[in-house]
Jmol script that loads the backbone (N, CA, C; Angstrom):
load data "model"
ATOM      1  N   UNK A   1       0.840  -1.175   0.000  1.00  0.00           N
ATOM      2  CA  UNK A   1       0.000   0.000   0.000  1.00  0.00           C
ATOM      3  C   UNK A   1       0.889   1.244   0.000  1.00  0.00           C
ATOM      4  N   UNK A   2       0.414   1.931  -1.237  1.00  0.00           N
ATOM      5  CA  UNK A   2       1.451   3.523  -0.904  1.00  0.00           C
ATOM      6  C   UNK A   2       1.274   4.267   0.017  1.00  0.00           C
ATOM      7  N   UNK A   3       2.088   4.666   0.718  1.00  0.00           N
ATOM      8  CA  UNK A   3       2.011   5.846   1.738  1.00  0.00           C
ATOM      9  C   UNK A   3       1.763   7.537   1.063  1.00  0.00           C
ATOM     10  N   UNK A   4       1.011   8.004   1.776  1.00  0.00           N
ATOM     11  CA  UNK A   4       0.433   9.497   1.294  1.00  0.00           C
ATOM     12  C   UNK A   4       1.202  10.460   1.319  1.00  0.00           C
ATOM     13  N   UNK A   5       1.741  11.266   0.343  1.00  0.00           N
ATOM     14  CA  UNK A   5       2.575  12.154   0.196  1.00  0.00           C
ATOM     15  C   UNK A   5       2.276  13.713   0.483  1.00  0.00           C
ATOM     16  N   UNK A   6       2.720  14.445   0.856  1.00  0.00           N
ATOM     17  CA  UNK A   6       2.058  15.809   1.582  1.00  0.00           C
ATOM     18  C   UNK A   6       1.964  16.459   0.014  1.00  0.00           C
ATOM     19  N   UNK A   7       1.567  16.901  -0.405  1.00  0.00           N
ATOM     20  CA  UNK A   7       1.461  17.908  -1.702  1.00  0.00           C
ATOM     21  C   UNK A   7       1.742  19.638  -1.692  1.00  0.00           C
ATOM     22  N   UNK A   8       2.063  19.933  -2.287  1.00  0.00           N
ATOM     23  CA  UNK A   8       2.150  21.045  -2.177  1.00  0.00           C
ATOM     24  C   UNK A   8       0.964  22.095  -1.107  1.00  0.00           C
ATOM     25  N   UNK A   9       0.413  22.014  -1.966  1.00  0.00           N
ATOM     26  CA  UNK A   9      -1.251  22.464  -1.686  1.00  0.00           C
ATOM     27  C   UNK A   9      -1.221  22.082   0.133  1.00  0.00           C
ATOM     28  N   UNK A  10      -1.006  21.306   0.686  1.00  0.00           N
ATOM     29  CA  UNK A  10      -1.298  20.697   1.506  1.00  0.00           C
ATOM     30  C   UNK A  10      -0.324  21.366   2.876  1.00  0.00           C
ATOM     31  N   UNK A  11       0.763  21.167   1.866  1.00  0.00           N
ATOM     32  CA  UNK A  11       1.813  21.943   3.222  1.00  0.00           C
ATOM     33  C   UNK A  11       1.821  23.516   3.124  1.00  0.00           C
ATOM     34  N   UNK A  12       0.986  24.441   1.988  1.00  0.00           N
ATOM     35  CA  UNK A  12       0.849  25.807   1.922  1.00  0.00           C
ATOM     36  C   UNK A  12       0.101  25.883   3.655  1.00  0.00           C
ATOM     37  N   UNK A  13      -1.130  25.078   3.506  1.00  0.00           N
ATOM     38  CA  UNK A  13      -2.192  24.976   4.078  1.00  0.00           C
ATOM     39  C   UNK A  13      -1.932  25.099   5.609  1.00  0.00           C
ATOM     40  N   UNK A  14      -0.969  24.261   5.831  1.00  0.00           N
ATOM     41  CA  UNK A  14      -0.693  23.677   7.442  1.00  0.00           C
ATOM     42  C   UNK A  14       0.315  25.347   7.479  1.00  0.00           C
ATOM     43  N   UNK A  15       0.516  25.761   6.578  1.00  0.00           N
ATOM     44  CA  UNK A  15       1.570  26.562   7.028  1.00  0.00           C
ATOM     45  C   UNK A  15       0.733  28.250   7.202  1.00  0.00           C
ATOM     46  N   UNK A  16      -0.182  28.202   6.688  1.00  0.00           N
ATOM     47  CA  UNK A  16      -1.326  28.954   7.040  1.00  0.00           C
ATOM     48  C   UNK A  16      -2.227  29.037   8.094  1.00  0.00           C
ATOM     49  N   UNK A  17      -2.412  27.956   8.561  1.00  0.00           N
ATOM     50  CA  UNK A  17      -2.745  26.951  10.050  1.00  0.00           C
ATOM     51  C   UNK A  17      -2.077  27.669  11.007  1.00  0.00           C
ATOM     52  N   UNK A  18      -0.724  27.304  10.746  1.00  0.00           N
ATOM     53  CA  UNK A  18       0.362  27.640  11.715  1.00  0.00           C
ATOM     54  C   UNK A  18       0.280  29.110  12.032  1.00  0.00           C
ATOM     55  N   UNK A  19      -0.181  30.169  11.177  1.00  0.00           N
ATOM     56  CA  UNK A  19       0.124  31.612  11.063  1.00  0.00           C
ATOM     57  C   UNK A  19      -1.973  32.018  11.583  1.00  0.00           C
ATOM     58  N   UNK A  20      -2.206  31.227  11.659  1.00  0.00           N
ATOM     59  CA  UNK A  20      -3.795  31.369  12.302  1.00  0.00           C
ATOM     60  C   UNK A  20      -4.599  31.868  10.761  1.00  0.00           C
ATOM     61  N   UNK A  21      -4.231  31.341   9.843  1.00  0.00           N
ATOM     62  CA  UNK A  21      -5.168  31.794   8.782  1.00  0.00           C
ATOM     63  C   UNK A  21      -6.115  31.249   8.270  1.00  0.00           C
ATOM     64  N   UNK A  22      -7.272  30.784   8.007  1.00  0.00           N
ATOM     65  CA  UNK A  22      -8.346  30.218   7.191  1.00  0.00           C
ATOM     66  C   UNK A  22      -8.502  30.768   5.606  1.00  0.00           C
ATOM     67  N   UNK A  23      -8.988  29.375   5.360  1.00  0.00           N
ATOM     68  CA  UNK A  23      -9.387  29.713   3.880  1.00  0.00           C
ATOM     69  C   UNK A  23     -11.089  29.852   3.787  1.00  0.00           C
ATOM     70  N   UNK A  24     -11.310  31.158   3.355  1.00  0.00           N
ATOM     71  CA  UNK A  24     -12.191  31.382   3.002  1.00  0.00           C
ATOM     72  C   UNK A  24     -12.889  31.640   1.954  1.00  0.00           C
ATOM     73  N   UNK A  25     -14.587  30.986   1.772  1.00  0.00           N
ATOM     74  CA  UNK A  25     -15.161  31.211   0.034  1.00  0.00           C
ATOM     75  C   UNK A  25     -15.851  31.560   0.316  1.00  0.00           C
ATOM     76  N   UNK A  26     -16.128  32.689  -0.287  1.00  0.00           N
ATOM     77  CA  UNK A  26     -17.868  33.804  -0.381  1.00  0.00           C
ATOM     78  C   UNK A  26     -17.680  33.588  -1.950  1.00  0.00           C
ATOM     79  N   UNK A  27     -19.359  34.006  -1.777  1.00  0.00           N
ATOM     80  CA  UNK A  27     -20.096  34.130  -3.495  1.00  0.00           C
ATOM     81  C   UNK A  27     -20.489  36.035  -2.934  1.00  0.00           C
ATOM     82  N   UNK A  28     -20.058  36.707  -4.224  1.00  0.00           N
ATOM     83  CA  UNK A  28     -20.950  37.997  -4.026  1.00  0.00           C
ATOM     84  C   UNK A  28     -20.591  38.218  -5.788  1.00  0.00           C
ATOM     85  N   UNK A  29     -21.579  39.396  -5.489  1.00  0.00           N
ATOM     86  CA  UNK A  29     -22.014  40.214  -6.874  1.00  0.00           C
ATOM     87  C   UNK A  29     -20.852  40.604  -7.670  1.00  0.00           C
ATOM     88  N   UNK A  30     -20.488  40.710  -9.046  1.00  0.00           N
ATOM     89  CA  UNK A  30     -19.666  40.693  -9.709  1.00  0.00           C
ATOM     90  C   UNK A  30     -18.900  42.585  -9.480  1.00  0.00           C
ATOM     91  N   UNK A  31     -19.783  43.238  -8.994  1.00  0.00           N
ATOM     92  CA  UNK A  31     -19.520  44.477  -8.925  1.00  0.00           C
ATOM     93  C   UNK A  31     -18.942  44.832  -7.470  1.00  0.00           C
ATOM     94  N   UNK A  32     -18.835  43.750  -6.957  1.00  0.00           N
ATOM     95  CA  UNK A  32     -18.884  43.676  -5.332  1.00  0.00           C
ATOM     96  C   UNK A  32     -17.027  43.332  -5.315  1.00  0.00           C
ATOM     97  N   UNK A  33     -16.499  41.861  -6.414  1.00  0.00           N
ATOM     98  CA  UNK A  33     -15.672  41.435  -5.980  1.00  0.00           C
ATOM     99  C   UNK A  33     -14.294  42.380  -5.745  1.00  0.00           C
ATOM    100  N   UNK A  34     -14.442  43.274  -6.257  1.00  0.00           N
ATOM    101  CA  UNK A  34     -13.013  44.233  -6.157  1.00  0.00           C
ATOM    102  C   UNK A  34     -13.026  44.956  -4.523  1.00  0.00           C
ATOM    103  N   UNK A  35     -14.340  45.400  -3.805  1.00  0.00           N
ATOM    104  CA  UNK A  35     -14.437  45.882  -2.793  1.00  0.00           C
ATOM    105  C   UNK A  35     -14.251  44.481  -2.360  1.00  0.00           C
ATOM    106  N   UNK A  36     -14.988  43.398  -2.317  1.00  0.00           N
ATOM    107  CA  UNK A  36     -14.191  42.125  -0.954  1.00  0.00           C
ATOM    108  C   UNK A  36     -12.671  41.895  -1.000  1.00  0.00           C
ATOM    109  N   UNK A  37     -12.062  42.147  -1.810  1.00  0.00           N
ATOM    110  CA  UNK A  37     -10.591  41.566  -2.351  1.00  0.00           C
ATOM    111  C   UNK A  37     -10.051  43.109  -1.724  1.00  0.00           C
ATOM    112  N   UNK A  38     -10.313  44.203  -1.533  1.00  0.00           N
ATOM    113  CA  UNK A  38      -9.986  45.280  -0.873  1.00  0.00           C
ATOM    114  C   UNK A  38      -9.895  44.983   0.660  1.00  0.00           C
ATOM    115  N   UNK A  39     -10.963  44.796   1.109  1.00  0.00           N
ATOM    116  CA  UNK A  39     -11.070  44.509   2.733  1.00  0.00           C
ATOM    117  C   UNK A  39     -10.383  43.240   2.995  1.00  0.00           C
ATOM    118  N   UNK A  40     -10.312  42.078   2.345  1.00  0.00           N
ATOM    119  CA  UNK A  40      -9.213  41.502   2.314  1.00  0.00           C
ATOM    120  C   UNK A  40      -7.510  41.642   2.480  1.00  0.00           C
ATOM    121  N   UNK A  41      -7.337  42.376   1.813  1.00  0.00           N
ATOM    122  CA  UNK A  41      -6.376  42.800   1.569  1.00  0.00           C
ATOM    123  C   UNK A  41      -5.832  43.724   3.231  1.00  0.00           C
ATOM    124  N   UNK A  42      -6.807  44.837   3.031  1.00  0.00           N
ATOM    125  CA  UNK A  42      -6.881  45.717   4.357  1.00  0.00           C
ATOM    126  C   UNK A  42      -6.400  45.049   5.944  1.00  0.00           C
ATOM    127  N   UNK A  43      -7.331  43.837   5.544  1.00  0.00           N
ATOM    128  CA  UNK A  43      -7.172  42.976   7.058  1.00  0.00           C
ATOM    129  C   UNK A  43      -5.884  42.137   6.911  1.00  0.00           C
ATOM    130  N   UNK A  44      -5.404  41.556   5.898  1.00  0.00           N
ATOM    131  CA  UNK A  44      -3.805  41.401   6.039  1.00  0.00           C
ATOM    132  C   UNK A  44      -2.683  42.150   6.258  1.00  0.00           C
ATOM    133  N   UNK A  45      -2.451  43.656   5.616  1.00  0.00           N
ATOM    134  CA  UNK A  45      -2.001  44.336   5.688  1.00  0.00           C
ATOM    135  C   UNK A  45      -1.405  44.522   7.634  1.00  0.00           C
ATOM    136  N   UNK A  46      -0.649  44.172   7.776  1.00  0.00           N
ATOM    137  CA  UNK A  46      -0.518  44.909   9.150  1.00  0.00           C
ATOM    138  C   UNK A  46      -0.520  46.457   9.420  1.00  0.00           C
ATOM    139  N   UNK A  47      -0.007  47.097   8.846  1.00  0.00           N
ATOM    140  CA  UNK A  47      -0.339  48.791   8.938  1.00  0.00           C
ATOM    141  C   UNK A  47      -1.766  48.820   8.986  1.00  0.00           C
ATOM    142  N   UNK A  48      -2.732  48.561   8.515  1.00  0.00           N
ATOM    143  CA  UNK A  48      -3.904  48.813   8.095  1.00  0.00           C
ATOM    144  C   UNK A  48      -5.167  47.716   8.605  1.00  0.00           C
ATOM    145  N   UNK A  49      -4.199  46.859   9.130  1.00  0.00           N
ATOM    146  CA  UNK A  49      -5.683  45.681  10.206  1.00  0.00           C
ATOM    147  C   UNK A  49      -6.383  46.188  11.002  1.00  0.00           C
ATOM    148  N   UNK A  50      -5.571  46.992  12.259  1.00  0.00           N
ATOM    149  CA  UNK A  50      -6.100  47.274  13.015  1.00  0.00           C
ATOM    150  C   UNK A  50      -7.704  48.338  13.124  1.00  0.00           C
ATOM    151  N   UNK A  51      -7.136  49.163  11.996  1.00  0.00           N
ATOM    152  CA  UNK A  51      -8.064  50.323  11.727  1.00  0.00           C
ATOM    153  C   UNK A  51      -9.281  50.089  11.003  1.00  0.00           C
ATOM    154  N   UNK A  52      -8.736  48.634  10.055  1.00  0.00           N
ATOM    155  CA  UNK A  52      -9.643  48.358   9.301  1.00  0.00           C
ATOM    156  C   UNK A  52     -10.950  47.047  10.115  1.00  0.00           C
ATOM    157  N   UNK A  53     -10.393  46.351  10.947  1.00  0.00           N
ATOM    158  CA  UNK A  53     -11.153  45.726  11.789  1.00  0.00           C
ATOM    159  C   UNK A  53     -12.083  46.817  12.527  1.00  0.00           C
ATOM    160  N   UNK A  54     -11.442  47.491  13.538  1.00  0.00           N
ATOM    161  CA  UNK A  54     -12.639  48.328  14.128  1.00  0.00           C
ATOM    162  C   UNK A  54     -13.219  48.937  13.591  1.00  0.00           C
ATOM    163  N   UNK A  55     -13.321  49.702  12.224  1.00  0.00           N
ATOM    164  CA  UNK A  55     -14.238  50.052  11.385  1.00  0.00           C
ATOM    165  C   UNK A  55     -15.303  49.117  10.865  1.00  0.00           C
ATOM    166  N   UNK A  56     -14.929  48.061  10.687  1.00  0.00           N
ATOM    167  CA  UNK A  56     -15.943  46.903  10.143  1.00  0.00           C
ATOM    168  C   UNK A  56     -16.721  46.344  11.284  1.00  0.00           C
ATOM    169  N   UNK A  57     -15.727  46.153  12.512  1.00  0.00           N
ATOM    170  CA  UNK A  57     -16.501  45.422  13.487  1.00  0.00           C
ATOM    171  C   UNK A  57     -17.910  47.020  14.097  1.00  0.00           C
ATOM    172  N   UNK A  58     -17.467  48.176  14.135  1.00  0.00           N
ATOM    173  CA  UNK A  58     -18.175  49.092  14.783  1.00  0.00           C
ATOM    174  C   UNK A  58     -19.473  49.183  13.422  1.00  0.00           C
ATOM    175  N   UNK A  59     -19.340  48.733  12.347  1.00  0.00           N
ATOM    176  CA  UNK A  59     -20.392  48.749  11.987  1.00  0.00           C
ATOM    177  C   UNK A  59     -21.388  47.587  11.300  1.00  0.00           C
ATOM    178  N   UNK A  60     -20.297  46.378  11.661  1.00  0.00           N
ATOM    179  CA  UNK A  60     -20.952  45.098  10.970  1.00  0.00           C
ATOM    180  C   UNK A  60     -21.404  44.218  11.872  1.00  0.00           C
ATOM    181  N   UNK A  61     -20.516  44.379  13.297  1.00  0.00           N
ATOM    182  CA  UNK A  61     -20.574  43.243  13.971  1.00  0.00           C
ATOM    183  C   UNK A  61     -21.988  42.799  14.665  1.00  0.00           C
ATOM    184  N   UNK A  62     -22.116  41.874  15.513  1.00  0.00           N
ATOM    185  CA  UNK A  62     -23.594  41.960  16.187  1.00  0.00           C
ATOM    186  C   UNK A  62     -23.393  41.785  17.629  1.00  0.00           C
ATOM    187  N   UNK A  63     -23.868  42.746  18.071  1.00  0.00           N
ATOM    188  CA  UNK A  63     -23.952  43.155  19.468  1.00  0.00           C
ATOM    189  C   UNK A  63     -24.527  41.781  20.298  1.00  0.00           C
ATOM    190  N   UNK A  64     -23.721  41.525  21.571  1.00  0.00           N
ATOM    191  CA  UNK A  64     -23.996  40.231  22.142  1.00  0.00           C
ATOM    192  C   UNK A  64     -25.295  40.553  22.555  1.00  0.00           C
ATOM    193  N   UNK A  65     -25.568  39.531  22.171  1.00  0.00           N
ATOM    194  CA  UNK A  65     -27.452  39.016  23.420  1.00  0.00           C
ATOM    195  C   UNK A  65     -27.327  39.507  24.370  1.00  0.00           C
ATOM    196  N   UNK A  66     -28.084  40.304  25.623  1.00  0.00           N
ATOM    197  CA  UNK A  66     -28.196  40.022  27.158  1.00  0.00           C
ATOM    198  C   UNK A  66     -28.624  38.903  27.246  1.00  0.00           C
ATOM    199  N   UNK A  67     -28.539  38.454  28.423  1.00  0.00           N
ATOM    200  CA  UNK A  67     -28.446  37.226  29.087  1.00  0.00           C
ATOM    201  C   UNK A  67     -30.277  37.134  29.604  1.00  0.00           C
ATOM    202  N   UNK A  68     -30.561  36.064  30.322  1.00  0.00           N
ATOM    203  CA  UNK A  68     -31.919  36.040  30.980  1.00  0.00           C
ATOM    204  C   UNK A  68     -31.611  37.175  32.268  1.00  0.00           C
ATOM    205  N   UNK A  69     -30.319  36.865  32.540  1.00  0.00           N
ATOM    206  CA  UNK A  69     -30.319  37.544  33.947  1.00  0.00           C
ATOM    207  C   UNK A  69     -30.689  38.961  33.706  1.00  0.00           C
ATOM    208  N   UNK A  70     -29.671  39.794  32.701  1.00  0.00           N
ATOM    209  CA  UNK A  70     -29.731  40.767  32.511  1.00  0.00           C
ATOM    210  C   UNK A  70     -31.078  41.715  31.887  1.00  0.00           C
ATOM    211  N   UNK A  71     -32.042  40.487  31.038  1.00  0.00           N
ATOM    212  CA  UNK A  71     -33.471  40.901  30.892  1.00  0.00           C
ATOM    213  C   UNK A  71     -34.145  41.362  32.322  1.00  0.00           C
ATOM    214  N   UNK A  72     -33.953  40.252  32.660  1.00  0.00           N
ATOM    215  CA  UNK A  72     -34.852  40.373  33.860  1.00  0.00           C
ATOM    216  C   UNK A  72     -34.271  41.571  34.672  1.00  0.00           C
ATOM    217  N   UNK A  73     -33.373  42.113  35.160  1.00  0.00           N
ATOM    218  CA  UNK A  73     -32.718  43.071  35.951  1.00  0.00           C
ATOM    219  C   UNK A  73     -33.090  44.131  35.184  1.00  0.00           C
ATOM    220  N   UNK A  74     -33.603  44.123  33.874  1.00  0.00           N
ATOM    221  CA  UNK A  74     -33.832  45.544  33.252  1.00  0.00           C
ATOM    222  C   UNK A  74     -35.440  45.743  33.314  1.00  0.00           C
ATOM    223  N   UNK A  75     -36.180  44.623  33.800  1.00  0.00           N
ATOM    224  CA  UNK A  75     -37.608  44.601  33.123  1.00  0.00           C
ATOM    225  C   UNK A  75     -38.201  45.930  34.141  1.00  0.00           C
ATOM    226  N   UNK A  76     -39.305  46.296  33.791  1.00  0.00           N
ATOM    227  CA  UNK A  76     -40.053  47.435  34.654  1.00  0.00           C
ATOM    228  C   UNK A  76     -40.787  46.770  35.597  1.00  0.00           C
ATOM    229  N   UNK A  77     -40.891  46.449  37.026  1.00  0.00           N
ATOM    230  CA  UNK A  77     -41.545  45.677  37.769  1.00  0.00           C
ATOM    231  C   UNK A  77     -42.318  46.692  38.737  1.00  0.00           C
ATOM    232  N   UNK A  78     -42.675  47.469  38.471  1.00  0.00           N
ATOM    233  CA  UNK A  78     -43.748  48.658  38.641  1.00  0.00           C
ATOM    234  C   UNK A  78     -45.309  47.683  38.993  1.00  0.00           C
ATOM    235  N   UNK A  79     -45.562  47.630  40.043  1.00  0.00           N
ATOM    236  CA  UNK A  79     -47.077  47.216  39.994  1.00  0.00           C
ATOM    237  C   UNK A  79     -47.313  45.740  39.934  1.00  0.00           C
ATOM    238  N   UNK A  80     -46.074  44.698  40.009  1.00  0.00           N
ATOM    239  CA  UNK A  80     -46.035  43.747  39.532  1.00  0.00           C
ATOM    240  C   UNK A  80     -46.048  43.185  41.232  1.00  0.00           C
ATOM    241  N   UNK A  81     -47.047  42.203  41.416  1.00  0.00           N
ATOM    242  CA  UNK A  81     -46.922  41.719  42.970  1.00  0.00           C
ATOM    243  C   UNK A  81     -46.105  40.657  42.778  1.00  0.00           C
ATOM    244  N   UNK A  82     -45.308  40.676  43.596  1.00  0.00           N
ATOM    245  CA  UNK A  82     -44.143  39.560  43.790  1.00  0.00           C
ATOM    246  C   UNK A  82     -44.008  39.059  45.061  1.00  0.00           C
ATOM    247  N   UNK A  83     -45.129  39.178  45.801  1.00  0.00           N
ATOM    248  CA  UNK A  83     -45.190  38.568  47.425  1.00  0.00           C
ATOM    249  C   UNK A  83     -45.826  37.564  46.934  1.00  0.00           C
ATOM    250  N   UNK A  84     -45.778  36.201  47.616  1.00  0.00           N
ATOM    251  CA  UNK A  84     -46.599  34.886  47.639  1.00  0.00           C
ATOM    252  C   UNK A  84     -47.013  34.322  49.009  1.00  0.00           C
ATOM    253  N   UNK A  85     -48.239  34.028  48.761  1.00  0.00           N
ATOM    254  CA  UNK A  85     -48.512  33.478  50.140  1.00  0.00           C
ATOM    255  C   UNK A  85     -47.740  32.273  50.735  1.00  0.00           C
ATOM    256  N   UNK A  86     -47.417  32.491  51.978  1.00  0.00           N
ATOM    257  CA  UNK A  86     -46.760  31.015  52.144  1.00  0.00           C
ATOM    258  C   UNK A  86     -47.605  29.804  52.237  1.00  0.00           C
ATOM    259  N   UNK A  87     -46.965  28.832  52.266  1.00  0.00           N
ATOM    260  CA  UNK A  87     -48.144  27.554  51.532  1.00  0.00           C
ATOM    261  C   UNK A  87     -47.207  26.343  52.086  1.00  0.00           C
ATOM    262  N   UNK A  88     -47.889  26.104  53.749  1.00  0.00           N
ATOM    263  CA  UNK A  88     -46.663  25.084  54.250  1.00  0.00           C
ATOM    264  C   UNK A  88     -47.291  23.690  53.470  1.00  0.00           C
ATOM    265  N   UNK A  89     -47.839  23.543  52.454  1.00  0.00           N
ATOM    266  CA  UNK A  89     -48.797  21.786  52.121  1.00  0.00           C
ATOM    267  C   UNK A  89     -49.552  21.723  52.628  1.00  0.00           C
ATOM    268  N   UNK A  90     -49.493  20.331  52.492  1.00  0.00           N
ATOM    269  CA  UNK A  90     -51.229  19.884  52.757  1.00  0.00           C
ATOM    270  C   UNK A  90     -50.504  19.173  54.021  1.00  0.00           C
ATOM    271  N   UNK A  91     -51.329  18.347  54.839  1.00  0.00           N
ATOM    272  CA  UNK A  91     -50.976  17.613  56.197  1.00  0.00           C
ATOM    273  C   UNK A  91     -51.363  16.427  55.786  1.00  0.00           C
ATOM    274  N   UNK A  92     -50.664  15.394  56.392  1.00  0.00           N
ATOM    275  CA  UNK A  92     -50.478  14.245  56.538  1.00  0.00           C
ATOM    276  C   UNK A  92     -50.875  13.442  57.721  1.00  0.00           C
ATOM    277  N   UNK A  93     -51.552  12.630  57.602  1.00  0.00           N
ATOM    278  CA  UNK A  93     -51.960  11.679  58.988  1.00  0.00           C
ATOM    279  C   UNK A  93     -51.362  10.525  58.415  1.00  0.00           C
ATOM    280  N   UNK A  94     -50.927   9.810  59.883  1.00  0.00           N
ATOM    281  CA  UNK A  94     -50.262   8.841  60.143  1.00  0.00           C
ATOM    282  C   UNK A  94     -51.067   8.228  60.436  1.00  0.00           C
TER     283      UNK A  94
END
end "model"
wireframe off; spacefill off
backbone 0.3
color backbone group
């Protein structure tokens, strides 16, 4: 049985890995591809990542969820009765 040979392609890959990079495929509009291949570009650039991330993230990104906790700590509880009667059960005979 032959043993598997690393290929070119293969060791670009790991070596991209190594440098934290992904390969990525988008489909967009033919009028679009020169602006994605721009911001591309932008975000490799080291002079120009930094500036170019927080611009994208301040207007693309999506703001985290609050939590249940944090709903609830914001809700308006105006008028809302939140006392309960106490309720030791029912009794039991032996």
């Amino acid at each position: 049985m032959a043993t598997a040979r690393k290929t070119p392609v293969t060791a670009f890959r790991k070596r991209l890995r190594q440098k934290g990079m992904v390969r990525v495929e988008i489909h967009v509009r033919e009028e679009d591809a020169s602006l994605v291949r721009s911001i591309a570009k932008a975000l490799g650039d080291p002079q120009m990542a930094a500036e170019a991330r927080s611009i994208l993230r301040a207007r693309f990104a999506t703001l985290p969820r609050p939590g249940l906790k944090a709903l609830l700590t914001s809700a308006p509880l105006e008028g809302v009765d939140l006392e309960r009667p106490r309720d030791m059960g029912r009794e039991i005979e032996l």
